[in-house]
C-alpha positions in Angstrom: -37.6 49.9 35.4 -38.6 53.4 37.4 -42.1 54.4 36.6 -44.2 57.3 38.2 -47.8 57.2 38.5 -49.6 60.5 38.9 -53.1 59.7 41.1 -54.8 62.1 43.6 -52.6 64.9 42.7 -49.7 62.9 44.4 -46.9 60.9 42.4 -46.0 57.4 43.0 -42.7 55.8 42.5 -43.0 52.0 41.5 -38.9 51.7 42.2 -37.9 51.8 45.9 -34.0 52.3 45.0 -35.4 55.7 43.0 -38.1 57.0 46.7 -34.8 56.1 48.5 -32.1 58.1 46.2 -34.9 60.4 46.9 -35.7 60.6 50.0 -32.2 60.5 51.3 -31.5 63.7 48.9 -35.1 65.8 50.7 -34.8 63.8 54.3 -38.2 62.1 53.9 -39.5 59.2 54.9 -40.2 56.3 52.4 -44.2 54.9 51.9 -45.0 51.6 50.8 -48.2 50.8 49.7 -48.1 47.2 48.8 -51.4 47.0 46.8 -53.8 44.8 44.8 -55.1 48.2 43.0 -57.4 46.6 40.5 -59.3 43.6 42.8 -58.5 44.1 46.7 -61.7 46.5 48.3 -59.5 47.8 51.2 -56.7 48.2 48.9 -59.3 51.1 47.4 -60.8 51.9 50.3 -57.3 53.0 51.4 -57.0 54.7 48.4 -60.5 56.3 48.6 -60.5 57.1 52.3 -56.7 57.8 52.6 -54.5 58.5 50.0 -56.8 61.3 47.9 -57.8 62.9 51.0 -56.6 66.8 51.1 -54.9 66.0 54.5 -53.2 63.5 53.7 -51.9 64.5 50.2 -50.8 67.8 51.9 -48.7 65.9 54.1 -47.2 63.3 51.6 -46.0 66.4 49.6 -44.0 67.4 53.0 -42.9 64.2 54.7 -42.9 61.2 52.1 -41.5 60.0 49.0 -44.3 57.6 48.0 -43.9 53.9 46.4 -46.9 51.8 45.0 -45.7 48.1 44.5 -49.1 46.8 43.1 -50.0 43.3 42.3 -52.6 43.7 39.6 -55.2 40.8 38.5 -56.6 42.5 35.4 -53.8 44.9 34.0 -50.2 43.2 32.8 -47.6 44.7 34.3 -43.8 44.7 32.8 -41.6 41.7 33.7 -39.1 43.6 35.4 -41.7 45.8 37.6 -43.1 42.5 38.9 -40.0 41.2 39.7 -39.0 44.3 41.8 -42.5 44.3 43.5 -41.9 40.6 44.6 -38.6 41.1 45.9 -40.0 44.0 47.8 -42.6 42.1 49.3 -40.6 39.5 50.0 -37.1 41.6 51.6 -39.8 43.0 54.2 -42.2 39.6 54.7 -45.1 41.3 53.7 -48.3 39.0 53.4 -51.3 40.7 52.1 -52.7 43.3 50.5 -52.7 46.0 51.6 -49.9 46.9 53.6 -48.2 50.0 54.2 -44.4 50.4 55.2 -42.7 53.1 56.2 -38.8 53.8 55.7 -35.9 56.0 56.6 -33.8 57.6 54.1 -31.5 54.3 54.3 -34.4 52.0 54.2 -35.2 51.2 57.9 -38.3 49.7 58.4 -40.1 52.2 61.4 -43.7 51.1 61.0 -45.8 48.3 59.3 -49.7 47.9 59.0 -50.7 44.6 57.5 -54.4 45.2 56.4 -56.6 48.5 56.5 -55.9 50.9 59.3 -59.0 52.8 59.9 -59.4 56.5 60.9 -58.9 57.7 57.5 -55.9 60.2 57.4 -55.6 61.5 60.6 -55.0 57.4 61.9 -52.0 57.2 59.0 -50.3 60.4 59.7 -50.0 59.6 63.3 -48.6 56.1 62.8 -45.9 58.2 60.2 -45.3 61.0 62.9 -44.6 58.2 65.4 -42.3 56.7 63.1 -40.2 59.6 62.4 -38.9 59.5 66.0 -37.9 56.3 65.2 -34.8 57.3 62.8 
């Protein structure tokens, strides 16, 4: 099940075969945001302090192909969609919430932040720049 979510003026992907098809096709890297949207506070302080910041949707829209695999205490979500969000989590032994991951085109993992990584967007674009120069 491939869904998009529109938020911040950026669009999320919830199925990772889909961002890598994608990403593979515009050279991008692959986000992650492993994500408790509706309960975890750092999961929207990310959101708040990162992800609708101008700086970094400008360079989302250049560099990334953006998945959200969200774990959700108050909103249902479809069978299949949780299924794929727990085999995400678990192919890349992710632990908590949040996390971010970033991919190559063919799904290397180049860089993984369990928990919130302060310094707003400036701190996350770094961390992806370094990782670029990984693949």
């Amino acid at each position: 099940m491939a869904l998009s979510l529109e938020a911040g003026n950026l669009t999320w992907l919830t199925s990772l075969p889909d961002a890598e098809a994608q990403a593979k096709k515009e050279n991008k890297l692959v986000l992650i945001d492993v994500s408790g949207s509706d309960w975890c506070v750092f999961c929207k302080e990310l959101d708040e302090d990162v992800f609708q910041k101008p700086q970094f949707i400008d360079y989302a829209r250049t560099n990334l192909v953006l998945v959200q695999v969200d774990f959700p205490h108050h909103i249902k979500l479809p069978p299949e969609l949780e299924a794929a969000n727990k085999a995400i989590t678990n192919k890349f032994a992710v632990e908590g919430c949040p996390t971010l991951l970033a991919l190559s085109p063919d799904g290397k993992v180049l860089w993984k932040q369990p928990g919130y990584l302060d310094g707003g967007p400036r701190a996350v674009i770094a961390q992806l720049e370094k990782a670029k120069k990984k693949q």
